[in-house]
N, C-alpha and C positions, 0 to 999 in steps of 0.2 A: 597360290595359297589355296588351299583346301577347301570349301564351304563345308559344314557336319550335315549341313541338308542334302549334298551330292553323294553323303558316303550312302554304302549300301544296308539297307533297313536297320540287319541286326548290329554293325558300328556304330549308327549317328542314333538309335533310337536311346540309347542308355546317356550320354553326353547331353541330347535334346531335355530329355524328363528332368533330367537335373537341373539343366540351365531353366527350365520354367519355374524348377522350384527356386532356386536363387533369386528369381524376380520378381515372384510373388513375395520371395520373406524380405527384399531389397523395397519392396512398395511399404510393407505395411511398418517400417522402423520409423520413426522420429526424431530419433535423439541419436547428434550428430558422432559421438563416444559410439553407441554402439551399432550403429550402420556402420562405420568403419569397423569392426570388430566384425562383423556378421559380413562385410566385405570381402575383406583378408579370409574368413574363415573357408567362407564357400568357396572362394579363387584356388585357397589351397585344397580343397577336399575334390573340387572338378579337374585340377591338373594334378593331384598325389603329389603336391610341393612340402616336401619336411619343414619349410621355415618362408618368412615374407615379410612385408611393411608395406606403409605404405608413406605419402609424403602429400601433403596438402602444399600449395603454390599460395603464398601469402605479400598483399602489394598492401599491406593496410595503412602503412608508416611511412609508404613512399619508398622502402627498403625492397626491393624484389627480395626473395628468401624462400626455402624451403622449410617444410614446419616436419617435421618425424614425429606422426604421430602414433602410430601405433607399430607392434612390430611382435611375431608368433613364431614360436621355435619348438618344433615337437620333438627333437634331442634334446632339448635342452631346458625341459620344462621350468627349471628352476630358474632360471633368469630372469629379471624382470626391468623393464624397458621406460624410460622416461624422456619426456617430451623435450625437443629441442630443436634450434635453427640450424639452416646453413647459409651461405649465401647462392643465390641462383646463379650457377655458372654450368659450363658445357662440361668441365672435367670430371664429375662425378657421374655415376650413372646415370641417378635419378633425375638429375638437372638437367644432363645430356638430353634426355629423353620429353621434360618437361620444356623445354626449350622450340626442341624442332618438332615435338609429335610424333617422332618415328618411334619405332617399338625395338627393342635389342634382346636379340634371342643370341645369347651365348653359350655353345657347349663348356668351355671352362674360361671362366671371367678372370684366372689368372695368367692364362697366355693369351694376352690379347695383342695385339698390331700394333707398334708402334708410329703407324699411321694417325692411328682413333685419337679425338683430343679428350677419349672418356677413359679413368680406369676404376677399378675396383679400389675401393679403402679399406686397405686390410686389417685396420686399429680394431673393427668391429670382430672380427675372426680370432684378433691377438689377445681380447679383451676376456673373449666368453669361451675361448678355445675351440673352436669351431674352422671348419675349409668350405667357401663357399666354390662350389665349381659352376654345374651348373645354373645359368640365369635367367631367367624372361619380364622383361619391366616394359610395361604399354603405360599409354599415359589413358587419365580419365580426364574426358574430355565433356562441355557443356554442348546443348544445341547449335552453338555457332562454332564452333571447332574450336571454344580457347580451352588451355589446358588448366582445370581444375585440381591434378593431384595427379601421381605417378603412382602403378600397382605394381611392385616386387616380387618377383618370386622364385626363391632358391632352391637348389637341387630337387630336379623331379625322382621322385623313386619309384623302383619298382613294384612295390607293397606297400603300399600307407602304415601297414602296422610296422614296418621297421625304422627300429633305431641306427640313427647314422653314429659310426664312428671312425678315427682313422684308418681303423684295419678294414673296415668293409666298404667307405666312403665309393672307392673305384669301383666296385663289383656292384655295386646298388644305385648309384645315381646313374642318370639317362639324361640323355637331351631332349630338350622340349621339342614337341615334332609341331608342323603346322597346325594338328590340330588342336592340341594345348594353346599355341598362341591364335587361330581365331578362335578359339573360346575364351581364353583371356581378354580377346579384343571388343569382343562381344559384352561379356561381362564387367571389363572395363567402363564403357558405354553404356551401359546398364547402371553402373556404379556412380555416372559420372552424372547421369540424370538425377540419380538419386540423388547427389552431394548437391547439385544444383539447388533442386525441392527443400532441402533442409534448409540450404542458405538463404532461400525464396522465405519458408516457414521462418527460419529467423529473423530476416527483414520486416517481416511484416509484425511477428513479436514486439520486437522493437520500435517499431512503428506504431505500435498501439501501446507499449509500454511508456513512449515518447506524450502520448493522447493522455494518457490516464495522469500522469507526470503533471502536464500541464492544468490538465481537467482539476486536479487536488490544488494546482498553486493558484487557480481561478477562485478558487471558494477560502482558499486560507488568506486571499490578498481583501474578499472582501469582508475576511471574521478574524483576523491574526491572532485573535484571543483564542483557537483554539489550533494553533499551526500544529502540526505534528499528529493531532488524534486520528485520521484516518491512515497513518502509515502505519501508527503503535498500534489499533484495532486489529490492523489486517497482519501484522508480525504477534501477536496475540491470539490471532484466530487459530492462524496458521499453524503455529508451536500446540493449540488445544488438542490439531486433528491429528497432528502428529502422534502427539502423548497417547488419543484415545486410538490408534495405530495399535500401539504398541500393548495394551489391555489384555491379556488374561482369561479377568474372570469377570463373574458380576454380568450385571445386564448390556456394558459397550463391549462385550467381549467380541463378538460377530461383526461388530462395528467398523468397515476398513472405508478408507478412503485413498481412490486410486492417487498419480501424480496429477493427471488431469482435472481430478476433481480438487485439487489441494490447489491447483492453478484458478480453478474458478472460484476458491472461497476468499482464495490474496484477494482478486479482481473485483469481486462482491464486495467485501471487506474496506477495498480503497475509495468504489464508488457510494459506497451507502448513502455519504452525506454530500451528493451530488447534486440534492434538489433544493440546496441551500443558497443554489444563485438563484432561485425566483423567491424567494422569502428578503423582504423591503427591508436593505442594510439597518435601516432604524430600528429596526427588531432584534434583526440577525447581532448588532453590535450592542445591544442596551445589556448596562451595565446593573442600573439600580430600578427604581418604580418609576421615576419620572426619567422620561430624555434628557440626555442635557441640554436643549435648547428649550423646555417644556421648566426644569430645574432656575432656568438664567430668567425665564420669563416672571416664574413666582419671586426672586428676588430681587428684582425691579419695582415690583408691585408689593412689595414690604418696606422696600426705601422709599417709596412717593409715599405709601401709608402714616411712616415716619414721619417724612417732610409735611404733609397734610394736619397731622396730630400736632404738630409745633407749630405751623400756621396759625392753624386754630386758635391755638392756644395764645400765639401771639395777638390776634385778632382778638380775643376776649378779654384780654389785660387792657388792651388799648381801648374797646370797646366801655370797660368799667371805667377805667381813668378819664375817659371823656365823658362818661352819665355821673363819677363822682369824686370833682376836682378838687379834694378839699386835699390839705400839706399832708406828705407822708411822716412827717418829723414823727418822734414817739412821742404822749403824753409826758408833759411833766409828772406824773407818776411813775414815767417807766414803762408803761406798760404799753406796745404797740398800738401803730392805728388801725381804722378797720380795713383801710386801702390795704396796708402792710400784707395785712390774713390773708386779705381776697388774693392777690398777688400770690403768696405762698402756698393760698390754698387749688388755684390753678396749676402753678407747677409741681403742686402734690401729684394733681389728676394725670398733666401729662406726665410724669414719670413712671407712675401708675400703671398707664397707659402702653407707654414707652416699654416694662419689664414686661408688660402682657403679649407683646409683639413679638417681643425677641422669644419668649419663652414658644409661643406657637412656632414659631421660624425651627429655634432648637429639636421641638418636634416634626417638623417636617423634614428637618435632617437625619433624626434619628427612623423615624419612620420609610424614609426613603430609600435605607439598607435593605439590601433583601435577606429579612431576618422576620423572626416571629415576634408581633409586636406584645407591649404588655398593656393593660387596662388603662393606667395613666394614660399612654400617648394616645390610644384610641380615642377614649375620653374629650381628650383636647383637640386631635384633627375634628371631634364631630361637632365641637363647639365653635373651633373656625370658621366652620363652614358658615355657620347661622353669623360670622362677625362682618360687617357691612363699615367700607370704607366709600369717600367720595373720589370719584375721578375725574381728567380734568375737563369732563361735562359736566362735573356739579351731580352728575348721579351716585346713588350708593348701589355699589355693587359688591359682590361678596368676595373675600377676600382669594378663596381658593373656588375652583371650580368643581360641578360634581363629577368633571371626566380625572381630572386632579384629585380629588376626596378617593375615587373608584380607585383611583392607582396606589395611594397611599394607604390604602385599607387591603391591601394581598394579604393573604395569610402566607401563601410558600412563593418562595421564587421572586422575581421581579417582572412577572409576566400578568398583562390582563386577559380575561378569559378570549375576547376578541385576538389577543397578540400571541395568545397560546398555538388556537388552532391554526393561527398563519406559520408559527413555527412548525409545530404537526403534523403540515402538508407537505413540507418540505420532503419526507417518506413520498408522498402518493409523485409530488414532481420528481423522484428522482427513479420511480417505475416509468413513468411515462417518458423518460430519457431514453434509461436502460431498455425500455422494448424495440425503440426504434434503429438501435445497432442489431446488424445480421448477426450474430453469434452464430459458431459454429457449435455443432453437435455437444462437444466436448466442455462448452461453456453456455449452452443452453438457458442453468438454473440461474443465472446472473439474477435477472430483474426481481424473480423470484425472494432468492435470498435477501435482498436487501429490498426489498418492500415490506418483509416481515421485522426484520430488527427490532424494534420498537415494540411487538407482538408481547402480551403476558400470558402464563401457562392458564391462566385461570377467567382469560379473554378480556380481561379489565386494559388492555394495550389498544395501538391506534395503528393506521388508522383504521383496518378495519373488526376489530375487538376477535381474534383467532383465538381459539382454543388449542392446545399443546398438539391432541393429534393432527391440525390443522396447519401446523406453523413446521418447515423443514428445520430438520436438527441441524444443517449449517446457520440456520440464523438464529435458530435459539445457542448456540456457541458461541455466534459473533453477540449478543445478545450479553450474554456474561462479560465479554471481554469490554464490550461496550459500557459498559456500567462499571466496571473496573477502574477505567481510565476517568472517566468521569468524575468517580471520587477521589481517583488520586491524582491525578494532573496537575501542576503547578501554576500553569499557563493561566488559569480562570480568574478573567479579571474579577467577578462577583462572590467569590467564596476561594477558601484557602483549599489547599490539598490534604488531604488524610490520613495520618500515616497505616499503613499494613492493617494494624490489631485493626482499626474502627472500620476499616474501608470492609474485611472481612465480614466482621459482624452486624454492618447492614446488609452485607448482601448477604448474608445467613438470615437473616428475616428474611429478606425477600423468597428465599428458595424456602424459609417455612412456611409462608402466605401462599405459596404456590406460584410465584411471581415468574421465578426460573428454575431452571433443573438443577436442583441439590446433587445427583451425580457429578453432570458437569463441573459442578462446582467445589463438587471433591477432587476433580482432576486437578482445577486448575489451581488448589491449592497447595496440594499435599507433593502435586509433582513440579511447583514450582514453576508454573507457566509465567507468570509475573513478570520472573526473571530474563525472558528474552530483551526487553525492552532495555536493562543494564548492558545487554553486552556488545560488544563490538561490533561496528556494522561488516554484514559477510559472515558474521559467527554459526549465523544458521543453515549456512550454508557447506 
């Protein structure tokens, strides 16, 4: 077999520059569609082959099989090729070939030996009208010699710019000479590392798509009240960068966002709320102002209140009937005695008493919703406070406490300013996560974007108060989409969902307060970004 390094200068040096340039544009592809494509191209354009395929070896199902995945016809431009199986056997070429490694250089693949257990399938020739003669198929092979995929490729010609047809087929097709197939072999090999690295790159995708997968089902296992918000953000985010992609005019005109960078604002997007495993489940899960074990404790302590006011009370009837044992009969007049009164007139007090209790209890329920209170209930928790019952040390102590009073006096939300900022941090722990994964180049801004989320345009955000030119326009995106979800979500155990019109129109204040970007926020309405979250999963795909 030939080496192209043994030919003499001016032979091997045009063959050489080429195959360096194929292994340079062979490194720098990614995306396994078009390194195949870019494959097949070069194979044909360095051996002047009119047509090719190629065929990936597929063990994923336990099925050995051949995959066809791609396949170039320069007669025949109009055809166009779709993917499908075979089973891996010897009888086909590419199987043949895939099987034992060997290379099959065929001057005409229809008169072949009736030895050979390979032949030519001529359905493809009868299909698209086409004569394959000549053939050269090597396999692509990894570092350890297994066979990765089989490189095709049909009738060499004499002139790359000619079109094959029957009349000329003979006078213009050649046989591939040794040194087509060591440059096929070479290139194969080239090819085969290549297909490796992608398969390596996409193991490892997976492998951290696998990470992130779980890393979300960590934080929704210990908050289920919001399962789903960080997939709907990051399909949200996603569909914004797209839309503003596609722009026009206007100020995001200029605005592009490569595929890599579309890959790191998913990934930002899924982790944002990553730092919500070190924020104390009693936070992360609270529902109303008070906990429910904080709730359970106050109503214990209104039933002994209870039970104590009847006591009492029983103890002061018993106590008077023993200081004044005169007959409770009524006056022969009719008219009650003065036991009678007294007796009535204690269980006036505790009933009194009794509606007093229950009415503060009513407000500590209503108060306890995270809602805006009104003057009545305020009124009344402040009055509570000053109300003093005995416990069963015989102390009086007050009925609610002032960490209790604090809780039931929020104005928004069901948070206290102490349980705000633990929430809060939950941003700065999930930068200090996010820094500690190597990112590669390509996802560098991760930690970045999702430590600003929470950021406002006008720096009134947390946690470190950025101002707009401060804060990257990935996260002021995710940032929209995030506030979005928020008011429209179902899942909140503490507040209802919102439909369209209202959820809109807060966040149009907010983008007129300067909160968020009013552009973006015309993207994501007027083009309907919303709507990815209704549709089909894979639809965006």
């Amino acid at each position: 077999m030939v080496d192209p390094l043994k030919l003499s200068s001016e032979e091997s040096i045009e063959p050489i520059e080429q195959f360096l340039e194929v292994a340079a544009a062979l490194s720098g592809s990614f995306d396994l569609e078009e390194l195949l494509e870019l494959i097949l191209t070069k194979s044909r354009a360095l051996t002047n082959s009119d047509a090719g395929s190629i065929y990936l070896v597929d063990r994923s199902d336990g099925f050995d099989k051949l995959l066809f995945k791609t396949a170039q016809n320069a007669s025949r431009p109009d055809i166009s090729f779709e993917e499908f199986a075979i089973p891996l056997t010897r009888d086909s070429l590419a199987g043949y070939v895939a099987i034992t490694g060997e290379t099959l250089n065929l001057t005409d693949a229809y008169d072949s030996s009736p030895d050979v257990p390979y032949r030519l399938n001529r359905n493809f020739d009868l299909d698209i009208g086409y004569y394959t003669r000549s053939v050269l198929v090597v396999p692509m092979q990894d570092r350890e010699g297994g066979t990765l995929g089989v490189l095709q490729l049909i009738n060499r010609k004499q002139s790359s710019k000619t079109l094959l047809t029957p009349d000329n087929l003979l006078d213009e097709t050649l046989a591939y000479t040794t040194m087509e197939e060591r440059l096929a072999l070479l290139l194969a090999s080239q090819a085969g590392l290549s297909i490796e690295r992608q398969s390596l790159l996409e193991d490892i995708e997976n492998l951290f798509e696998g990470f992130v997968t779980s890393s979300i089902g960590v934080i929704e296992a210990r908050d289920p009240s919001t399962s789903g918000h960080s997939e709907r953000v990051a399909l949200l985010t996603v569909r914004l960068a797209e839309e503003i992609n596609s722009i026009e005019r206007g100020i995001l005109r200029d605005t592009h966002f490569t595929r890599p960078q579309l890959k790191e604002i998913r990934y930002a997007s899924l982790l944002h709320d990553f730092g919500k495993i070190g924020v104390p489940e009693a936070i992360l899960v609270k529902r109303n102002k008070l906990h429910p074990g904080r709730l359970g404790v106050l109503e214990q302590r209104f039933g002994f209140a209870r039970r104590t006011l009847e006591f009492e009370c029983a103890q002061q009837k018993y106590r008077y009937l023993v200081e004044h044992p005169q007959h409770l009969d009524e006056h022969p007049d009719g008219e009650p005695c003065e036991n009678c009164e007294a007796i009535a007139r204690f269980d006036r007090q505790l009933e009194e008493s009794l509606v007093e209790l229950e009415e503060y209890w009513q407000a500590i329920e209503r108060a306890n919703l995270p809602q805006v209170l009104d003057e009545a209930t305020i009124a009344q928790l402040r009055a509570m406070h000053a109300y003093r019952y005995r416990d069963l040390n015989n102390r009086e102590v007050p009925l609610i406490s002032e960490e209790d009073l604090t809780s039931l006096l929020i104005v928004h939300g069901n948070l206290t300013e102490p349980e705000r900022r633990a929430i809060e941090a939950h941003v700065t722990h999930s930068f200090h996560f996010l820094k500690q994964i190597p990112w590669t180049k390509d996802l560098a801004n991760i930690p970045e974007i999702a430590y600003a989320h929470h950021e406002k345009l006008d720096g009134s955000g947390y946690p470190r108060g950025l101002k707009q030119e401060q804060i990257p326009l990935q996260a002021q995106m995710m940032s929209v989409c995030d506030v979005f979800d928020a008011l429209t979500a179902g899942d909140r155990p503490y507040k209802s969902s919102l439909p369209l019109e209202d959820a809109f129109r807060i966040m149009r204040h907010e983008a007129d307060n300067f909160k968020i970007r009013g552009d973006l926020l015309d993207v994501f309405e007027q083009r309907r970004v919303f709507a990815a979250i209704d549709e089909p999963k894979g639809a965006e795909d």
